[in-house]
C-alpha positions as CSV (number, residue, x, y, z in Angstrom):
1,X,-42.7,26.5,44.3
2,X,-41.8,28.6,41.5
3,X,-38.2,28.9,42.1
4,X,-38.1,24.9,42.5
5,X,-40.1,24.9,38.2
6,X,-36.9,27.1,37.4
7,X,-34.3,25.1,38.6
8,X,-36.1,22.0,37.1
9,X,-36.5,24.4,33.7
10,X,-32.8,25.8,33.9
11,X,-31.2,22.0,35.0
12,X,-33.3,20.3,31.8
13,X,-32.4,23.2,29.5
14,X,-28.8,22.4,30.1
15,X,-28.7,18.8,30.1
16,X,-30.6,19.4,26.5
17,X,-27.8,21.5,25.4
18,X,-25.2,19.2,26.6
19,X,-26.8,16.3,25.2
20,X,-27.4,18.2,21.9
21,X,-23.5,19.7,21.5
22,X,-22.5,15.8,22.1
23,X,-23.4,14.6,19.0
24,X,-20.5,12.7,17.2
25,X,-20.4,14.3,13.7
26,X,-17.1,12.2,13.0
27,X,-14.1,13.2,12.3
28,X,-13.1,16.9,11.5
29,X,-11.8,17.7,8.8
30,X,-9.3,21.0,9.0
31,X,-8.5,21.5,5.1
32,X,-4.4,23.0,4.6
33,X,-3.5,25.9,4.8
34,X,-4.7,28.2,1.8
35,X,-1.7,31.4,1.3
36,X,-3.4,34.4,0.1
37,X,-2.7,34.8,-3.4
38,X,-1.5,31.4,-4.2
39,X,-3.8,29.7,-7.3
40,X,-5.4,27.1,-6.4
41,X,-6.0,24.3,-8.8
42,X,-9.4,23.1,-8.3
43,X,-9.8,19.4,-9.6
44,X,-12.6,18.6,-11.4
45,X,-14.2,15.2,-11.2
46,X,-16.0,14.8,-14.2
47,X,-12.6,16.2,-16.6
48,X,-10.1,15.1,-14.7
49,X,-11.0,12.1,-12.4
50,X,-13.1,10.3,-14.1
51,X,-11.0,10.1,-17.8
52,X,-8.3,8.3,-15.4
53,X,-11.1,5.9,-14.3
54,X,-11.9,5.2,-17.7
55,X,-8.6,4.7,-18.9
56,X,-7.6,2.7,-16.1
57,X,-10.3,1.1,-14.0
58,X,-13.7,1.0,-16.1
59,X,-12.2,-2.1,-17.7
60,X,-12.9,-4.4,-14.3
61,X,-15.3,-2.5,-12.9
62,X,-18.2,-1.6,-15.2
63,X,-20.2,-3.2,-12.4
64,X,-17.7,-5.5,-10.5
65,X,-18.6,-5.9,-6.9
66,X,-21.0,-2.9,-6.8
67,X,-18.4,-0.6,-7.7
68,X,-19.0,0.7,-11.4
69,X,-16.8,3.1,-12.4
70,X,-18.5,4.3,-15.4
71,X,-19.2,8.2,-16.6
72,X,-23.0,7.9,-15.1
73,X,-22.3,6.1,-11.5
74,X,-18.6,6.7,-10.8
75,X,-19.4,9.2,-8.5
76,X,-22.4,7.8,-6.8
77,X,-20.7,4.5,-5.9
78,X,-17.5,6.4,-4.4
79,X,-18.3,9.3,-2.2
80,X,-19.3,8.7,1.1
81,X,-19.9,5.1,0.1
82,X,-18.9,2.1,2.3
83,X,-16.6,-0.1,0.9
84,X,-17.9,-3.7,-0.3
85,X,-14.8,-5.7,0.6
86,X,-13.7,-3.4,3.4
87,X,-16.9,-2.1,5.4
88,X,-17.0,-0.4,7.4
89,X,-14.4,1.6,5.5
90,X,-15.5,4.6,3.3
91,X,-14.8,4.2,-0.4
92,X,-13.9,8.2,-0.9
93,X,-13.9,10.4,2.2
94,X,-14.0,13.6,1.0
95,X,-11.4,16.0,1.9
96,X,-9.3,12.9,3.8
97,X,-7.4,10.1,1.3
98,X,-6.1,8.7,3.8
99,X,-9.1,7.5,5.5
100,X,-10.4,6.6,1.7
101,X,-10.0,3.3,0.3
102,X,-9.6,4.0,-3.0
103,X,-6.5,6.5,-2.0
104,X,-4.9,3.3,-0.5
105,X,-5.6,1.6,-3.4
106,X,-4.6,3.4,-5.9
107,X,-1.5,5.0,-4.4
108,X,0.1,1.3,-4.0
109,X,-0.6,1.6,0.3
110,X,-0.7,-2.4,1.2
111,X,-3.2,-1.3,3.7
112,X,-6.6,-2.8,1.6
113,X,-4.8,-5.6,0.3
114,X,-4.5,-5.8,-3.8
115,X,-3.2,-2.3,-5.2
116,X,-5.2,-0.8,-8.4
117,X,-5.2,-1.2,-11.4
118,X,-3.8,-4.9,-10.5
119,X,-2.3,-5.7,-13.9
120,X,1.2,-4.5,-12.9
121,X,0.6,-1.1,-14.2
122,X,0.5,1.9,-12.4
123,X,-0.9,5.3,-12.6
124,X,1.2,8.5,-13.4
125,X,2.1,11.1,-10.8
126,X,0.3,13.1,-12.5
127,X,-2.9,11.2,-11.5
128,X,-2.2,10.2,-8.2
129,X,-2.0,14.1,-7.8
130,X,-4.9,15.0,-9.5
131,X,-6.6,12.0,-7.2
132,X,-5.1,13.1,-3.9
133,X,-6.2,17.2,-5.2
134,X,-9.7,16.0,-6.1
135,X,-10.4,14.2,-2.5
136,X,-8.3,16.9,-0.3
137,X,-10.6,19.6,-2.2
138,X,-13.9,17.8,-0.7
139,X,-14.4,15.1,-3.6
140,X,-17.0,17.1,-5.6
141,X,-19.0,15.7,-8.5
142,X,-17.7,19.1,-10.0
């Protein structure tokens, strides 16, 4: 009898464990390559990212479509946020632009439809880096 409780003990502790370890946590994230004793440059969101939003974006979207990019919610309305007009879609996936709509957007991709900023301008190298950095380094409200 007692050897039949341990099988029935052993059998439910690893169908528990299986069951457990199955959990989809999405996708993984492997971040590059880091070389030992290369700088990095650590992008910072409220210095760096958010002064392009203001220059470039906070014009259309003080509160357009749930999306304000202003100093206080900028953050809060773009990480790990699903997009309005392309749910389920994440607005910024941190540490992944591509599978963030506002990379595509910003970066001219066709993929979401209507590039940003839509007025025929576009934004420097410069930002688009410090953009791409910024999400690749695991979108912190740094």
């Amino acid at each position: 009898m007692t050897s039949r409780i341990s099988s029935k003990w052993i059998i439910l502790c690893l169908v528990t464990l299986a069951v457990g370890c199955a959990k989809d946590e999405g996708p993984i994230f492997i971040p590059k390559a880091v070389v030992p004793g290369e700088a990095i440059d650590t992008a910072y969101f409220s210095t760096e990212v958010l002064p392009i939003f203001t220059q470039h974006c906070w014009t259309c979207h003080p509160d357009m479509s749930g999306l304000d990019l202003g100093a206080n919610m900028a953050f809060s309305n773009l990480v790990n946020v699903t997009s309005t007009n392309h749910a389920p879609d994440i607005r910024v996936v941190p540490g992944d632009p591509m599978a963030s709509v506002l990379w595509h957007k910003v970066s001219q991709s066709p993929t979401y439809g209507l590039t940003m900023p839509p007025n025929g301008t576009f934004l420097t190298d410069e930002e688009l880096r410090t953009i791409r950095d910024w999400i690749e380094q695991g979108a912190y409200d740094n």
